[in-house]
N, C-alpha and C positions, 0 to 999 in steps of 0.2 A: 671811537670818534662818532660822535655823533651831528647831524647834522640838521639844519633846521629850515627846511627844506619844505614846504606844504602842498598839500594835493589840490589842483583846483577843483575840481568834485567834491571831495570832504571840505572844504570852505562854503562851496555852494549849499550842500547838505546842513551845515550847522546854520548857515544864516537863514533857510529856511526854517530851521525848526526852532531857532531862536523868535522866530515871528509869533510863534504859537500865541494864543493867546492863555490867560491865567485863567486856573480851572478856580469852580465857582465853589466857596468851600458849602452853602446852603443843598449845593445838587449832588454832591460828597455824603451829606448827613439823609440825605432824600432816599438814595440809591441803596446806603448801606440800614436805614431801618425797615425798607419795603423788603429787602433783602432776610432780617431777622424777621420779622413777620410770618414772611412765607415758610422759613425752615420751623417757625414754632406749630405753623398751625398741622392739624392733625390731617394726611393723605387723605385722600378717598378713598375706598375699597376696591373698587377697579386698580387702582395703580399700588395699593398694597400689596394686591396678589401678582402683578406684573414684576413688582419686585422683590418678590417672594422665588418668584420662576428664575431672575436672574442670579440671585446670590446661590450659589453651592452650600444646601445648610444641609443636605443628606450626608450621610455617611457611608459607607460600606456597608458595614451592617445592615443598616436600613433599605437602601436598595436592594441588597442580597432578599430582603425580607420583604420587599412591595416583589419582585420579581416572582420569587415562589409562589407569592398568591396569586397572583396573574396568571401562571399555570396549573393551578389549582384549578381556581373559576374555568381558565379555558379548557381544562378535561374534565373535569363534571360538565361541564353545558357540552360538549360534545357527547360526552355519554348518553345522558338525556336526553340531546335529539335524535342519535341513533337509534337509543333503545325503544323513542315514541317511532319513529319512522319503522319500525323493525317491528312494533305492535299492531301500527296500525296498518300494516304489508303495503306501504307506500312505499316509491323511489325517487330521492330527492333528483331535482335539475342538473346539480354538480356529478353526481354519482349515480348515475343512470344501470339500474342494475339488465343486465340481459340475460335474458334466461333465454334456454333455446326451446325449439317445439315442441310439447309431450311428446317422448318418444321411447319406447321401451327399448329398441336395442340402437338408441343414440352411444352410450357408453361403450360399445362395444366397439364402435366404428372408429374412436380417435379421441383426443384432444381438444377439451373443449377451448378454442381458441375466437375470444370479442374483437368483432370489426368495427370501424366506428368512421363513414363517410359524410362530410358534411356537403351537401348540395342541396343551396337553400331555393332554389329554381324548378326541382325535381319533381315529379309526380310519382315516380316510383324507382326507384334502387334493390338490386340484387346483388348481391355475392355469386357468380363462378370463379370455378374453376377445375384444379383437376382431381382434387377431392370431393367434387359433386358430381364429374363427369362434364360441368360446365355446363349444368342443367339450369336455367333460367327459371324454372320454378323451384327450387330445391331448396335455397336460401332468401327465401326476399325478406328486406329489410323493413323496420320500422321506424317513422322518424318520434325523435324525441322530444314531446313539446308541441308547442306550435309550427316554430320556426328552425328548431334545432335538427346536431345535426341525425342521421340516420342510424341505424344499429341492429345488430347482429347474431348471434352466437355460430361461427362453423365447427363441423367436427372431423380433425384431422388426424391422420396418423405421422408418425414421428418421422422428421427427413425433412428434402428441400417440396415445394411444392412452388406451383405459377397460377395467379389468381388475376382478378379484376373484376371492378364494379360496373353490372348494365342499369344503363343510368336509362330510364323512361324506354325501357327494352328495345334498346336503337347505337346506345353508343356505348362500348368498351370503357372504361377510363380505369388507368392508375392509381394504386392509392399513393398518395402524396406524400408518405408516412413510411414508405417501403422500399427497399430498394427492387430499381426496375429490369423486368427478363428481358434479357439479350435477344433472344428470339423468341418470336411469338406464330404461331401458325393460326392464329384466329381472328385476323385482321384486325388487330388495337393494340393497345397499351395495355401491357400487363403489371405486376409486379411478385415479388418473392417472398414465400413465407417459409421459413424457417423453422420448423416444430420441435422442441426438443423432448426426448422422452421423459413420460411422467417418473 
């Protein structure tokens, strides 16, 4: 059964769009030649290569094969900075090498174990603790750089050990890096170093 029944909205709807007016068939033939115009004329090279980037024209293969070279180039040019940094007995910024003080019976005393504090306020930074006796001359530190941070080499023997940095030989501090000693009998913030045998 059907019924014939009309929505007043859908009556509204069509006599509005019945109103339309008639499209122009000149603006028809306008729209659709400026149209083939522009699909014949040749991109520009900027947006050749932008859609170049968007289509998926690699393969597997291919990628497999840009990859490899990319770690090709990136381990040769690593070797090569190394090897010139390693020539010319320089130490780069990233990898600050530390070496400890000429000392003939260093090795015999422990582990050589790199401290590395950054306190960019500092005038001067040491390593104590209880592998130096907590000698404030025994380890002082050197900063790295201009602004970088301070560094090191201590030498420990294997076990637990309790350290801290005397920061402008006045204040104890923690390395930030470490976990810190429960008790401390040297009035500051210590922290834990852990050495494992060589």
């Amino acid at each position: 059964m059907i019924t014939d029944e009309r929505d007043e909205v859908i009556d509204r709807a069509a006599r509005s769009l019945s109103a339309l007016p008639m499209v122009n068939p000149m603006a028809v033939l306008e729209i659709t030649a400026a149209a083939a115009v522009h699909r014949s004329m040749r991109p520009a090279r900027a947006r050749a290569v932008l859609g170049w980037f968007r289509r998926p024209s690699l393969s597997l293969a291919s990628t497999g094969l840009l990859m490899a070279a990319a770690l090709v180039v990136g381990f040769v040019t690593r070797a090569a900075l190394t090897g010139a940094a390693e020539t010319l007995g320089t130490q780069t910024s990233e990898h600050p090498v530390l070496t400890p003080a000429a000392d003939a019976g260093a090795a015999s005393r422990g582990v050589p174990v790199p401290m590395v504090y950054d306190a960019k306020n500092a005038r001067s930074v040491t390593v104590v603790g209880d592998f130096n006796s907590w000698d404030p001359a025994a380890t002082p530190m050197t900063r790295v750089g201009v602004d970088g941070p301070w560094a090191a080499t201590v030498f420990a023997k294997p076990g637990r050990h309790v350290y801290a940095f005397l920061v402008d030989g006045t204040t104890l501090v923690a390395d930030p890096r470490s976990p810190r000693a429960r008790d401390n009998d040297y009035g500051g913030d210590a922290s834990v170093l852990m050495v494992p045998t060589p």
